[in-house]
Backbone and ligand atoms as CSV (ligand in chain L), in Angstrom:
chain,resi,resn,atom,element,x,y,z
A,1,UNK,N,N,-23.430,-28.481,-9.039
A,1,UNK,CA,C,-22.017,-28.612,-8.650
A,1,UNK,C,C,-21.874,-28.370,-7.158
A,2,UNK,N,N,-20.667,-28.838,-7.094
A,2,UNK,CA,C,-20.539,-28.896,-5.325
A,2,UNK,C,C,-19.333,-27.951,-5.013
A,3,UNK,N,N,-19.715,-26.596,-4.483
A,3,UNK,CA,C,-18.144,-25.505,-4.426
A,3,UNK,C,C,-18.006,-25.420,-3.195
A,4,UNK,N,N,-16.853,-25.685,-1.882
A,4,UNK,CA,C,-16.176,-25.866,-1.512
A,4,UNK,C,C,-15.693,-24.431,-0.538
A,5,UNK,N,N,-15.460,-23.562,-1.372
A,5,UNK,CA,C,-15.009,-22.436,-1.225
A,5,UNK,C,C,-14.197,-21.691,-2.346
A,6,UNK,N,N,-13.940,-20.253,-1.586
A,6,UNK,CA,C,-13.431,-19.379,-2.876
A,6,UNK,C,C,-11.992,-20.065,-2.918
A,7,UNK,N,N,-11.136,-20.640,-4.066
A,7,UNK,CA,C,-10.286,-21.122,-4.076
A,7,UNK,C,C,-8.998,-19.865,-4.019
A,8,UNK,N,N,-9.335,-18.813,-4.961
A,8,UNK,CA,C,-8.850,-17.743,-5.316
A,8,UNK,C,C,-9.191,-16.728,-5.600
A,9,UNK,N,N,-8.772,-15.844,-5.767
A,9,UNK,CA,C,-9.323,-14.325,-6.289
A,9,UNK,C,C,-8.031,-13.773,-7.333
A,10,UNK,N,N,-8.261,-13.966,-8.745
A,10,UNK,CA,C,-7.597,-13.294,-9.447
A,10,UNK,C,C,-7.542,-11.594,-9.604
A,11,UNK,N,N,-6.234,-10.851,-9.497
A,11,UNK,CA,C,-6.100,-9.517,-9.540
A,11,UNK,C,C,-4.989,-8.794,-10.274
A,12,UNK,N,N,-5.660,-8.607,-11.681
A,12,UNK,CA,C,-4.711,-7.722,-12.145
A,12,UNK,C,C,-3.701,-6.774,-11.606
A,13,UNK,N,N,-2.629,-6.594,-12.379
A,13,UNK,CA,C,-1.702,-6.045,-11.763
A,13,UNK,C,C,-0.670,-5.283,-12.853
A,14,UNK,N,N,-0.358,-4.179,-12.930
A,14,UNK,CA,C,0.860,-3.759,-13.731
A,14,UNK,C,C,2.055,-4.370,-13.700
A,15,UNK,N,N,2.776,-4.430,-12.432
A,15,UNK,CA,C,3.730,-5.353,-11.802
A,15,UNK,C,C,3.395,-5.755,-10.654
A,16,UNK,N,N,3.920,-7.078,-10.614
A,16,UNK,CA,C,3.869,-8.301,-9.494
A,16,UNK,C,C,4.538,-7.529,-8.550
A,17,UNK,N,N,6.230,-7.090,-8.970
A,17,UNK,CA,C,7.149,-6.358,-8.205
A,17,UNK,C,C,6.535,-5.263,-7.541
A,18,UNK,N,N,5.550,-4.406,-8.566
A,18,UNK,CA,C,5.050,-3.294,-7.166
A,18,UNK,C,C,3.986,-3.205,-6.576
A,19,UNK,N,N,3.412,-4.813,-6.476
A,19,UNK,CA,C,2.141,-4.996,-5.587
A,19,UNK,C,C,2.702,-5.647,-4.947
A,20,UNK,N,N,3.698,-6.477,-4.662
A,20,UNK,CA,C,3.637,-6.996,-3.438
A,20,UNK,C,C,4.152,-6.324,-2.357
A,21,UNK,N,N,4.992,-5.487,-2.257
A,21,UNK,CA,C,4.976,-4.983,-0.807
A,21,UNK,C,C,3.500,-4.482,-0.401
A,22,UNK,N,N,2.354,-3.951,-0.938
A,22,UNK,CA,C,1.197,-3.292,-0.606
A,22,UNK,C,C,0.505,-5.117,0.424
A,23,UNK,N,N,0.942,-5.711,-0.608
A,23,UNK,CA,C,0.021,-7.038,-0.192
A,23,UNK,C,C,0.963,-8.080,1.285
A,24,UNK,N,N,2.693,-7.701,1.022
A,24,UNK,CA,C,3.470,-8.243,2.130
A,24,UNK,C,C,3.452,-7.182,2.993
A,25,UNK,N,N,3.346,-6.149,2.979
A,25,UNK,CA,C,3.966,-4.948,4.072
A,25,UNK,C,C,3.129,-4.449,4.785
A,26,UNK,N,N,1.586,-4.591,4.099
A,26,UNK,CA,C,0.451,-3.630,4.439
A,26,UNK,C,C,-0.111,-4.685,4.862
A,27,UNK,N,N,-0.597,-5.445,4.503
A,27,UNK,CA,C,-1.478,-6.591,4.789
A,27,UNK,C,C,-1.172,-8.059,5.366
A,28,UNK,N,N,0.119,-8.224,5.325
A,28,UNK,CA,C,1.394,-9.237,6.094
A,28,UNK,C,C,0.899,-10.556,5.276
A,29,UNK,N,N,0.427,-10.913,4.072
A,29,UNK,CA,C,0.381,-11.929,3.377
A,29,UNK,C,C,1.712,-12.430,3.079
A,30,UNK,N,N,1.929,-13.850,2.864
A,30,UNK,CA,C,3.095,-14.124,2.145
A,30,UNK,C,C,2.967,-14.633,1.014
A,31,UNK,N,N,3.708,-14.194,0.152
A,31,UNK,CA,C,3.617,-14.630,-1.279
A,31,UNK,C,C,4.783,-15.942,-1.174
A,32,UNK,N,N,4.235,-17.214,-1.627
A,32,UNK,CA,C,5.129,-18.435,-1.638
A,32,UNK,C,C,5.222,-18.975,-2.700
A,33,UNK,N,N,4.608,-18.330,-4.197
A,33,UNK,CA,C,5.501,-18.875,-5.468
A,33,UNK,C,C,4.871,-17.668,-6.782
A,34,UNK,N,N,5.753,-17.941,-7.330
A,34,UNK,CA,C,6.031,-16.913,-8.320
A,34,UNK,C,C,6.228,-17.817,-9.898
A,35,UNK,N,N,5.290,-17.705,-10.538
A,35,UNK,CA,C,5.689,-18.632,-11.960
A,35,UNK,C,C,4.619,-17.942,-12.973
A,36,UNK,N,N,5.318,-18.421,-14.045
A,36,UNK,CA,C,4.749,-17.667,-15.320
A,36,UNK,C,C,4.271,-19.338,-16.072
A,37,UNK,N,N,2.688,-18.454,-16.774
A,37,UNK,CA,C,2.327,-19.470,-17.306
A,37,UNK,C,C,2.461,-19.122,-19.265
A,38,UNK,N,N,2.913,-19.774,-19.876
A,38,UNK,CA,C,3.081,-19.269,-21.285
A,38,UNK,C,C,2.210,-18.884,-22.289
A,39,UNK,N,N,1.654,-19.942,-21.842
A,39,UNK,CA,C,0.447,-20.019,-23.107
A,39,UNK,C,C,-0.762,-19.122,-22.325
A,40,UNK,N,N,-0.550,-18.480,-21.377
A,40,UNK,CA,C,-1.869,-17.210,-20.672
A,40,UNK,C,C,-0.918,-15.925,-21.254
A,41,UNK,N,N,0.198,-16.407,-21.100
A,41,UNK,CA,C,1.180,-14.956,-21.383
A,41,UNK,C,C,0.966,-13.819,-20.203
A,42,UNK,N,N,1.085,-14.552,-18.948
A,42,UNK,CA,C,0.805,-13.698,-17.573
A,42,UNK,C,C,1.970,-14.825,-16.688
A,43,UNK,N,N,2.265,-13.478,-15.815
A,43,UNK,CA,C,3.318,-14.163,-14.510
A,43,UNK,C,C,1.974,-13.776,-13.550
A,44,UNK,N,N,2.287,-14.991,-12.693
A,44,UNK,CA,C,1.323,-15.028,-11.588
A,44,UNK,C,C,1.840,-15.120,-10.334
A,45,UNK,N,N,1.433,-14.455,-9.110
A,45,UNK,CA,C,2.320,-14.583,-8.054
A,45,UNK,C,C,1.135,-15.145,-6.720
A,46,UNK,N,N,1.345,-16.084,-6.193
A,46,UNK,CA,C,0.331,-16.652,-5.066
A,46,UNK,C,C,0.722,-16.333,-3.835
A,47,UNK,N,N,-0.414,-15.917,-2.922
A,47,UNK,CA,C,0.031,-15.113,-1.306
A,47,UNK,C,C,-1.650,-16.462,-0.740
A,48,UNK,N,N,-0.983,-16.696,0.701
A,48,UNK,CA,C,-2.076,-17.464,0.988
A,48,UNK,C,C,-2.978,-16.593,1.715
A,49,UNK,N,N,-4.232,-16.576,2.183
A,49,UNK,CA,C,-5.152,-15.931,3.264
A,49,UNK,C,C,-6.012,-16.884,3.358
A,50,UNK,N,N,-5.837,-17.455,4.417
A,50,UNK,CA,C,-6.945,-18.586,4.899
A,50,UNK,C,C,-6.473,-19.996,3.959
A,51,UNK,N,N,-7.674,-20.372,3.751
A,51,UNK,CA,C,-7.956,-21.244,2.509
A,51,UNK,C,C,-7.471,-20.876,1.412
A,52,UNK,N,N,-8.072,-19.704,0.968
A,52,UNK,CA,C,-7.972,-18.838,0.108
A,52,UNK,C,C,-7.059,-18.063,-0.383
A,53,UNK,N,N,-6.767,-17.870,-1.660
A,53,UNK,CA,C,-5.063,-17.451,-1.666
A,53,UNK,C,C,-5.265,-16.089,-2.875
A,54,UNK,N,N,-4.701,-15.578,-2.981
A,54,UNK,CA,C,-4.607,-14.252,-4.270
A,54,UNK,C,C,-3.743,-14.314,-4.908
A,55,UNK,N,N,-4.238,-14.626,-6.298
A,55,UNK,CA,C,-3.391,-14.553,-7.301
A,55,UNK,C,C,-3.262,-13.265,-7.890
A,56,UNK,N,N,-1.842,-12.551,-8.050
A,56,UNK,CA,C,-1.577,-11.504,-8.895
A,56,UNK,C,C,-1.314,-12.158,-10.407
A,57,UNK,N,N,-1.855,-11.017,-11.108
A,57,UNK,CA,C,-1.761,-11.628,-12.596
A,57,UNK,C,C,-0.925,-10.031,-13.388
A,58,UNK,N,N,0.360,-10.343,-13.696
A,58,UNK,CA,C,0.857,-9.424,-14.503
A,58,UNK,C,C,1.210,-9.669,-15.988
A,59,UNK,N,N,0.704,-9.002,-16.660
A,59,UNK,CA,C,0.563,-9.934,-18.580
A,59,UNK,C,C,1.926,-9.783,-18.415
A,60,UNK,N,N,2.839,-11.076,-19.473
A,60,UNK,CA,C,3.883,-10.662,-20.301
A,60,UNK,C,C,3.842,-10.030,-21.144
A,61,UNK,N,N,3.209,-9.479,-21.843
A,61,UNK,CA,C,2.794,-9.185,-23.357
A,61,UNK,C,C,1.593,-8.300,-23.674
A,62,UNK,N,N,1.873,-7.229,-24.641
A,62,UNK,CA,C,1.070,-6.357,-24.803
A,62,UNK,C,C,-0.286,-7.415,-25.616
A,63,UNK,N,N,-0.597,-8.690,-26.113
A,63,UNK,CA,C,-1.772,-8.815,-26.383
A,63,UNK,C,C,-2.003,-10.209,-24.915
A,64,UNK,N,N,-1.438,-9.783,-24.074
A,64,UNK,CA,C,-2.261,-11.017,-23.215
A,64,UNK,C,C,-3.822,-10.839,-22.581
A,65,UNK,N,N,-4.490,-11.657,-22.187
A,65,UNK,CA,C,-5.777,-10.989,-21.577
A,65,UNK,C,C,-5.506,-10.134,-20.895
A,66,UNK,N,N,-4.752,-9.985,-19.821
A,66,UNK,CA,C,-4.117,-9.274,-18.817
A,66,UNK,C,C,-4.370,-7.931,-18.834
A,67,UNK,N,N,-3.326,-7.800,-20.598
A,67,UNK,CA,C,-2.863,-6.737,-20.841
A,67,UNK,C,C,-4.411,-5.905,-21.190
A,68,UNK,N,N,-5.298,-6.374,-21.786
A,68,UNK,CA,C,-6.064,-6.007,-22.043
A,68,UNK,C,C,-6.921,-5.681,-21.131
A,69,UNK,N,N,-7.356,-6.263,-19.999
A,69,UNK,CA,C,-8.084,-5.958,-19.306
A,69,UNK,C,C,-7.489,-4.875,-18.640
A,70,UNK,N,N,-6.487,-4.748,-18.376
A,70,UNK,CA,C,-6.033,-3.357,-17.626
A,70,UNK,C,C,-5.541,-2.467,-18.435
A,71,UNK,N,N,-6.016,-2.457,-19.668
A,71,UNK,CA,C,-5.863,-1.272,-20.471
A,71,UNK,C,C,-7.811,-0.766,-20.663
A,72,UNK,N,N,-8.649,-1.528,-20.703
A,72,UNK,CA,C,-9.696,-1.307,-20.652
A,72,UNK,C,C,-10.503,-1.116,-18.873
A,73,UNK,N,N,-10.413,-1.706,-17.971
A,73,UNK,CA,C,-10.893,-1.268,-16.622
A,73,UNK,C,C,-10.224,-0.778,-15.837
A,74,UNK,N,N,-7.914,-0.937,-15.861
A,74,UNK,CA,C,-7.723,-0.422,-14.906
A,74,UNK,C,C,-6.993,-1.935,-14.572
A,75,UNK,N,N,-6.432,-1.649,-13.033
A,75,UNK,CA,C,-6.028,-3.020,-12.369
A,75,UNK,C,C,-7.195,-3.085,-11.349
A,76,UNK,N,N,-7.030,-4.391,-11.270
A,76,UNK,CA,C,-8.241,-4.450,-10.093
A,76,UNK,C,C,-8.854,-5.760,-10.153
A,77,UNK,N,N,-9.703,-6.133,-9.699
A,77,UNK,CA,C,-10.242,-7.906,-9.238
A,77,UNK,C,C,-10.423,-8.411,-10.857
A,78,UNK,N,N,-9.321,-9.583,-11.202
A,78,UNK,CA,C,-9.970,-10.325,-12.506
A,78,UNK,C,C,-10.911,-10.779,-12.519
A,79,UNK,N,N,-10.721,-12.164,-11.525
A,79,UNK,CA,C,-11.705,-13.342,-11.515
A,79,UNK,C,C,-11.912,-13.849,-10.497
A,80,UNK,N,N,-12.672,-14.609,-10.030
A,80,UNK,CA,C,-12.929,-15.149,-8.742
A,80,UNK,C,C,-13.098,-16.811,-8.901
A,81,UNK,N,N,-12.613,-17.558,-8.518
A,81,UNK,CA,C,-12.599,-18.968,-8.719
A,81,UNK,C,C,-12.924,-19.759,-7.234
A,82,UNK,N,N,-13.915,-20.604,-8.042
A,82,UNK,CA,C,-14.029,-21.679,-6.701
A,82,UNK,C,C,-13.672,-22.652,-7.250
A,83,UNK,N,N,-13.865,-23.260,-5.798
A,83,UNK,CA,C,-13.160,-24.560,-5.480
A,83,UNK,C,C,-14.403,-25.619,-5.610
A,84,UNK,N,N,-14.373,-26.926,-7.100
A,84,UNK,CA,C,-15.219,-27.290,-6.694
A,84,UNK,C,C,-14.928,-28.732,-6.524
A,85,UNK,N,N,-16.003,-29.485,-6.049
A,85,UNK,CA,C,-15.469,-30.935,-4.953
A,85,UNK,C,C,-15.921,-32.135,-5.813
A,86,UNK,N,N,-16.545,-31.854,-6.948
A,86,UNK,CA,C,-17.043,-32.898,-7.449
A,86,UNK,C,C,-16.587,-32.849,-9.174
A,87,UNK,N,N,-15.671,-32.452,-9.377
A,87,UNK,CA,C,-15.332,-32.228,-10.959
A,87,UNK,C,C,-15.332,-31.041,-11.617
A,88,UNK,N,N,-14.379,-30.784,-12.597
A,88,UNK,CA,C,-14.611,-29.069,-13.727
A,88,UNK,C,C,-15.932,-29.664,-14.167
A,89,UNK,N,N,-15.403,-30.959,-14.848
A,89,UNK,CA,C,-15.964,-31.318,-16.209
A,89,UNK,C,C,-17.744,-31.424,-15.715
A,90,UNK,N,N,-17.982,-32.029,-14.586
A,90,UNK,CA,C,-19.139,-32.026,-14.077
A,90,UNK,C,C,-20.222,-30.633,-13.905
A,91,UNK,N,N,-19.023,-29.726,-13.436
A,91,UNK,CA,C,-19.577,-28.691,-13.240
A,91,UNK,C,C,-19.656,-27.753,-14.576
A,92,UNK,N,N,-18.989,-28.201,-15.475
A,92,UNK,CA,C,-18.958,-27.220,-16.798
A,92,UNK,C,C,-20.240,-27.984,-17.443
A,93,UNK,N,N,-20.565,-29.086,-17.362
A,93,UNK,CA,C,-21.961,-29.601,-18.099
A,93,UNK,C,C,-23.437,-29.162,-17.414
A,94,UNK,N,N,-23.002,-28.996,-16.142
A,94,UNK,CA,C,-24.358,-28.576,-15.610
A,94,UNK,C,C,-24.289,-27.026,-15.736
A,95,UNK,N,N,-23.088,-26.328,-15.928
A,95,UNK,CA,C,-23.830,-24.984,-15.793
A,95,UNK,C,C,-24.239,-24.569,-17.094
A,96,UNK,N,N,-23.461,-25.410,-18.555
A,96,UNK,CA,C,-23.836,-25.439,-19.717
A,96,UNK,C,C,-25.510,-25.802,-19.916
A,97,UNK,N,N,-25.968,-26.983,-18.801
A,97,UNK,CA,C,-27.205,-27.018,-19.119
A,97,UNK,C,C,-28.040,-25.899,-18.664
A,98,UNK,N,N,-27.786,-25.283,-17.577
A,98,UNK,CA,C,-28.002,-24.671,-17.166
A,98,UNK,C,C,-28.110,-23.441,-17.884
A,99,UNK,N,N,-27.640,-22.586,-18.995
A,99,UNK,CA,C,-27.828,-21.957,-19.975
A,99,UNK,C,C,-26.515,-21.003,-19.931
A,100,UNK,N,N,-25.748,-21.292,-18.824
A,100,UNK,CA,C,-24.264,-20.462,-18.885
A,100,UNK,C,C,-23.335,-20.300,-20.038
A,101,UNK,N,N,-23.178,-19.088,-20.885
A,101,UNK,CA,C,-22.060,-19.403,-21.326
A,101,UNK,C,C,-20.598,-19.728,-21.020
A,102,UNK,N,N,-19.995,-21.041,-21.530
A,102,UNK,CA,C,-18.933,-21.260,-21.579
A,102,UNK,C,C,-17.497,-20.755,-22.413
A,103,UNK,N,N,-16.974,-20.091,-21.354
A,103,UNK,CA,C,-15.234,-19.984,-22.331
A,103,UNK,C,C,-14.447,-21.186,-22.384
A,104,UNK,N,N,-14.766,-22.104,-21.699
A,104,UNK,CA,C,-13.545,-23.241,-21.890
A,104,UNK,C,C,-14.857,-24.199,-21.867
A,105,UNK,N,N,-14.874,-25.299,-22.837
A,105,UNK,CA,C,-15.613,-26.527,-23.245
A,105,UNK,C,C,-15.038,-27.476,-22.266
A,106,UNK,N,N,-13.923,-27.440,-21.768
A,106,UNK,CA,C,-13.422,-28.677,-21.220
A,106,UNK,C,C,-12.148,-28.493,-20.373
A,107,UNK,N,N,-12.588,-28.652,-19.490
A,107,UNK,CA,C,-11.188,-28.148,-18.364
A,107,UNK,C,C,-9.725,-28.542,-18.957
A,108,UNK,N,N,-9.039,-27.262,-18.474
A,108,UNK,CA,C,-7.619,-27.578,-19.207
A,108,UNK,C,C,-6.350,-27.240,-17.340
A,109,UNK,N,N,-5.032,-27.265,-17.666
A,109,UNK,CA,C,-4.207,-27.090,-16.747
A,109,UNK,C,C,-4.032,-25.395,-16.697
A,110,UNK,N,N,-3.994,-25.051,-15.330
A,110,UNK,CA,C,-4.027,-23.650,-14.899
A,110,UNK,C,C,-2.545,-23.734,-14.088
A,111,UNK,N,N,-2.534,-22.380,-13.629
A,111,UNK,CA,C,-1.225,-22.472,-12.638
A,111,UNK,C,C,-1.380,-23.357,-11.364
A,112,UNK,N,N,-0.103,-23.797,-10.579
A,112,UNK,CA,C,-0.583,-24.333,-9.582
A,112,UNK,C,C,-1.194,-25.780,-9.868
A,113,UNK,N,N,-0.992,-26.280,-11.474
A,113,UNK,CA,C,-0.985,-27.607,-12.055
A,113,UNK,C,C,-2.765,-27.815,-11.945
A,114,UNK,N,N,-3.912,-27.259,-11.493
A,114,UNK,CA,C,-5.397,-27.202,-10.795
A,114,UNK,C,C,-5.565,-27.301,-12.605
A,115,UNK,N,N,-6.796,-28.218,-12.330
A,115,UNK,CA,C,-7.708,-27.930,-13.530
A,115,UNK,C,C,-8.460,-27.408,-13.226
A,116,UNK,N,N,-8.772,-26.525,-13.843
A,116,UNK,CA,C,-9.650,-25.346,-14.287
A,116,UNK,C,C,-10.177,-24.815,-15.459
A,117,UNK,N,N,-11.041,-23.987,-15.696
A,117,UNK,CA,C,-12.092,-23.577,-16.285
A,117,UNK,C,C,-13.079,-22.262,-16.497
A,118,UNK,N,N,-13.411,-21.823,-17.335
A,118,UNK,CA,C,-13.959,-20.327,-16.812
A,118,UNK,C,C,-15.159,-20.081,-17.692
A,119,UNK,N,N,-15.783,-19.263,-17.232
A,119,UNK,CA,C,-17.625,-19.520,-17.344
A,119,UNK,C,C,-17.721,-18.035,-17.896
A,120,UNK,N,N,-18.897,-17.679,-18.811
A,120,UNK,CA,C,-18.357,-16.405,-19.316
A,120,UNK,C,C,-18.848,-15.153,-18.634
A,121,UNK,N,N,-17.944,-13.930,-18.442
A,121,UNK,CA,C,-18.522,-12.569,-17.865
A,121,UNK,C,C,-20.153,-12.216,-18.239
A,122,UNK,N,N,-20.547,-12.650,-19.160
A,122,UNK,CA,C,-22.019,-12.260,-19.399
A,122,UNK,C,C,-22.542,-13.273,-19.392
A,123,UNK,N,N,-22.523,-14.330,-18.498
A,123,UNK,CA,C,-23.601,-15.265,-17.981
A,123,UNK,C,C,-23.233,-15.708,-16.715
A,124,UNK,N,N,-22.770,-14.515,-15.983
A,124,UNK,CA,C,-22.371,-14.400,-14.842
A,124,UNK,C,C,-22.447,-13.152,-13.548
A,125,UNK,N,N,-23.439,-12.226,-14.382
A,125,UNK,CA,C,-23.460,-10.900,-13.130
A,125,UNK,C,C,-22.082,-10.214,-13.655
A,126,UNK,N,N,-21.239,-10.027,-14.694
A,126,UNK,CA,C,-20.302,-9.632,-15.107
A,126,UNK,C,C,-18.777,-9.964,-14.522
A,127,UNK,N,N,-19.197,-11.014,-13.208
A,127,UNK,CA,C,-17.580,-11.659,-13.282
A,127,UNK,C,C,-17.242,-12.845,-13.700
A,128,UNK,N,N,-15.971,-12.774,-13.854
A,128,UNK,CA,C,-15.434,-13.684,-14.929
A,128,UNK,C,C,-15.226,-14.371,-13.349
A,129,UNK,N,N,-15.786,-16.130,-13.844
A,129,UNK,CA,C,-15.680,-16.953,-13.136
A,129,UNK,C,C,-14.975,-18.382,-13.346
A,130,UNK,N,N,-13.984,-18.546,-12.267
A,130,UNK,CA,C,-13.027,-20.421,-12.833
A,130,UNK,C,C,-13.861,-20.605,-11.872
A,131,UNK,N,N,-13.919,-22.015,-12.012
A,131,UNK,CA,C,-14.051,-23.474,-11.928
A,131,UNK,C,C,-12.577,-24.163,-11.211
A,132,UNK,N,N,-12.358,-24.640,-10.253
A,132,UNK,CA,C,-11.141,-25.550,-10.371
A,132,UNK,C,C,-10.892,-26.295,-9.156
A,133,UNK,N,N,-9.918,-27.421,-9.876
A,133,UNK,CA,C,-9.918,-28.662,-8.851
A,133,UNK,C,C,-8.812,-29.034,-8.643
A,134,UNK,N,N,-7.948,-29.568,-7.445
A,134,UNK,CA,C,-7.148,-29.994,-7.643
A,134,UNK,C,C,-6.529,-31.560,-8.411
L,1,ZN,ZN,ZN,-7.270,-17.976,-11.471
């Protein structure tokens, strides 16, 4: 596969509302959209840096991944996603051949309308890794 760069950095969050001043006030990022995705059952909030942008991820819902992961590690870095230049679907077959486990068989719509994809924490050095394209 051909990656591009880090597209994003997913980061748990309790509330969106009380991370962003740390991320607007402290660090002078701007956050330029705010939308909830349903079927993740997480509001997500995007700040740009560079290329590269940070997504806050706050669950709606006590069973979202979200919720779970920050009841088990804490808040702190979800996922890390690149950017890749030549296809999900391309890149989800080669890392499948490649012996990666896959969480998503087949790229689906993420926030930010990007197809994307995610490769599993234990065939990965333990981070959870997307895939995504515009
Ligand atoms: Zn993401």
């Amino acid at each position: 596969m051909k990656i591009s760069h880090i597209e994003h950095l997913g980061i748990a969050v309790e509330s969106i509302e009380n991370a962003l001043p740390y991320y607007e006030n402290v660090l002078g990022l701007k956050c330029y959209n705010i939308e909830t995705v349903e079927d993740q059952k997480v509001k997500t909030a995007f700040l740009r840096c560079g290329e590269t942008k940070i997504e806050l991820l706050e669950p709606t819902s006590p069973d979202s991944t979200i919720a779970k992961f920050i009841e088990k590690r804490g808040m702190g870095v979800h996922h890390v996603a690149f950017a890749v230049e030549d296809g999900v679907a391309n890149a989800l077959a080669q890392a499948e051949e490649a012996g990666v486990r896959l969480i998503d068989k087949a790229p689906r719509k993420g926030a930010e309308n990007l197809n994307i994809a995610f490769l599993h924490p234990k065939s990965t050095m333990g981070v959870l890794t997307e895939l995504c394209e515009k």
